[in-house]
C-alpha positions, 0 to 999 in steps of 0.5 A: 500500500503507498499513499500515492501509489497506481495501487490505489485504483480508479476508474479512468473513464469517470475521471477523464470524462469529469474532468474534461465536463467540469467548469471552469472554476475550482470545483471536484469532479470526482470522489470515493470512498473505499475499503480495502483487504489486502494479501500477499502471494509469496509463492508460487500457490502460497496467498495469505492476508498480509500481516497475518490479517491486519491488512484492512485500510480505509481510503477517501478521495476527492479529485479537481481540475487543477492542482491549486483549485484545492490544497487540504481538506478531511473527512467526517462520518458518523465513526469514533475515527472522525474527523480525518485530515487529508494525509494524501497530497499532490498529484494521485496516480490512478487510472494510467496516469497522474490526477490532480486530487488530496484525500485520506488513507488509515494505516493497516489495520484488522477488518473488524477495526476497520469496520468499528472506526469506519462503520457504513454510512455517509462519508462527507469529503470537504476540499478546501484553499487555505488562500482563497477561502474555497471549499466545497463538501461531497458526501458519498456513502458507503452502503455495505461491503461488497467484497467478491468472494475471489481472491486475487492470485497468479498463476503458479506459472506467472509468478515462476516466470516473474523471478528473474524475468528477462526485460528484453522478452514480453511477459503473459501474467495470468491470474484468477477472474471474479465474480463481481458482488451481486450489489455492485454495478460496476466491476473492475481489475488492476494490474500495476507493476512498481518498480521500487528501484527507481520508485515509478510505476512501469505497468499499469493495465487498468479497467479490465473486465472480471472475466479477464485471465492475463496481461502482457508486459511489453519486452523493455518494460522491465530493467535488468536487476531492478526490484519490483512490486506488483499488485493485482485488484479485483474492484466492485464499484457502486457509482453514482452522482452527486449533482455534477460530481460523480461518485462511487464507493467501493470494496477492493481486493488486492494481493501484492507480491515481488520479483527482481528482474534478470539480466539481458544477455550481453552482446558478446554473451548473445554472439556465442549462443548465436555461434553454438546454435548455428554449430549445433544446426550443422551437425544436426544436419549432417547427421541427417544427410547420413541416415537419410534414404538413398544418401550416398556416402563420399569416396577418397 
């Protein structure tokens, strides 16, 4: 989990079209509110939750049009946990890209805590400009969990073949489909690859349908030696609008998991595979001109 992370993900489509609909003026365009389980693969078939189950979080967002319209804000509810401040600032990444938006993420913590601080109800999300006197109040509420049933996991094969992945070849990443929660009217899945190296997210494949079984990693998307941290979500939505701010919360499913990725072989490393294996066709081929039908041997 990263405050400002590809991790937390959002629907491009509401964003990008809020975004370009809204006016002129400071003015959100979008926020959320979502719960969030989280798991960790650490085999090839071994999906736990992570921290041994401490691994609920609560997130709330508002997003605008420019990155002055706003510069702080919080967060009230009908919960003991209430009111928060805003921890998240700056650009969020989400959806493919970076978005202007503040807002509030908790800690870890167990479900159950989670459930007590940040019980269901209406969740009012204010963003406010300390300079211009600004701010503007969405409330948007978070009726029930709506958590699919699924999951999130590679498959064995997929994250084998992430371990010492080789950057110069492309990468199928397979994984489980969900069935979406039966209250939700929107489904979604996320794959994000971060690069904790260099601290940049490298591959985001976002707003795949439930159905959906693998993404490919392009070849050079990946850096020799680099560590990485991948995230597959399984996200059930609930969307709605608020006048002309458009809304939605939401139940997350995640598991992360980790790799390093392997060496490119040199050019000089490539010359001598290059070499063995137009020697070892030679030979091949010799030996199939001595034991094909009819083949007439030399003589001195």
């Amino acid at each position: 989990m990263r405050l400002v992370s590809a991790s937390l993900a959002l629907s491009a489509s509401l964003v990008a079209s809020a975004i370009a609909a809204g006016a002129a003026e400071a003015q959100i365009v979008y926020a959320d509110v979502i719960k969030n389980l989280e798991y960790s693969q650490s085999g090839p078939t071994t999906v736990a939750p992570l921290d041994g189950g401490v691994n609920a979080f609560f997130t709330a967002r508002a997003f605008f049009q420019n990155p002055t319209d706003f510069d702080g804000g919080y967060v009230t509810f009908s919960g003991p946990a209430s009111p928060q401040i805003f921890n998240i600032t700056g650009y969020i990444e989400c959806c493919g890209g970076d978005h202007f938006g503040r807002g509030y993420q908790t800690s870890y913590m167990t479900q159950a805590a989670l459930n007590t601080a940040f019980p269901d109800g209406a969740y009012a999300i204010t963003a406010f400009n300390s300079a211009t006197s600004n701010s503007q109040t969405v409330s948007v509420t978070y009726a029930q969990d709506i958590f699919t049933s699924a999951i999130p996991e590679l498959s064995a094969a997929s994250y084998a073949a992430l371990q010492g992945a080789n950057p110069g070849q492309g990468l199928t990443v397979s994984f489980n489909s969900f069935t979406p929660n039966a209250a939700a009217n929107l489904a979604e899945g996320f794959f994000t690859v971060f690069d904790t190296t260099t601290d940049t997210t490298v591959f985001n494949d976002d707003g795949f349908s439930p159905s959906t079984t693998s993404v490919f990693i392009p070849a050079d998307t990946l850096s020799a030696g680099n560590s990485y941290d991948w995230q597959l979500i399984f996200d059930d939505e609930v969307t709605g609008t608020q006048g002309a701010v458009d809304t939605t919360f939401r139940s997350d499913m995640r598991t992360d998991g980790s790799f390093t990725a392997g060496a490119v072989p040199e050019p000089a490393t490539w010359a001598v595979m290059v070499g063995g294996l137009m020697a070892a066709g030679a030979v091949a081929r010799r030996r199939r001109a001595r034991s094909a039908p009819g083949a007439v041997r030399a003589t001195a």
